[in-house]
C-alpha positions in Angstrom: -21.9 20.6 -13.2 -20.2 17.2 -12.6 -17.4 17.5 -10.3 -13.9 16.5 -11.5 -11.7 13.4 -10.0 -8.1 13.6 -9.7 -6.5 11.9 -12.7 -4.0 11.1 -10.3 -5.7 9.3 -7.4 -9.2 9.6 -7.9 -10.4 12.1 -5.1 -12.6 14.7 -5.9 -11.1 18.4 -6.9 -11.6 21.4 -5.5 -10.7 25.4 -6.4 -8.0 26.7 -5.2 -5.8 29.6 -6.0 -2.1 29.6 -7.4 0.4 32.3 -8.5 2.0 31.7 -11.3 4.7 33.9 -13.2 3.9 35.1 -16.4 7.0 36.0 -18.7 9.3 35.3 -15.7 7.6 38.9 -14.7 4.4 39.2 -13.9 2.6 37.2 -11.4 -0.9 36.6 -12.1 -3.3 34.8 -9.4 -5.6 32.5 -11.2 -8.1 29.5 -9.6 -7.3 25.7 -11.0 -9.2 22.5 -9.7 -6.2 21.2 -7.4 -7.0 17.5 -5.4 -6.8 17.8 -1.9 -5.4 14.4 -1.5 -2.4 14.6 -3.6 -1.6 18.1 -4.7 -2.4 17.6 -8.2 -3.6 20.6 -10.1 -5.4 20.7 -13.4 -4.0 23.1 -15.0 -5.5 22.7 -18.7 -9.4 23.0 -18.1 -12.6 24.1 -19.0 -13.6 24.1 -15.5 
């Protein structure tokens, strides 16, 4: 598997995990390709 540049700035992305609310309830814990560099997180992806 290729890795994944930042369409932001170009640096390579890593996994990391994020919490996001479902339904203004729920939280649900789920791993995105986020760029160490400049926060960006892909959050559409077929990682």
């Amino acid at each position: 598997m290729e890795d994944k540049k930042c369409p932001d700035c170009g640096t390579d992305l890593t996994i990391k995990t994020h919490t996001l609310l479902v339904d203004y309830v729920d939280e649900v814990e789920l791993d995105f390709p986020t760029c160490g560099e400049c926060g960006h997180v892909v959050y559409n992806t077929n990682y």
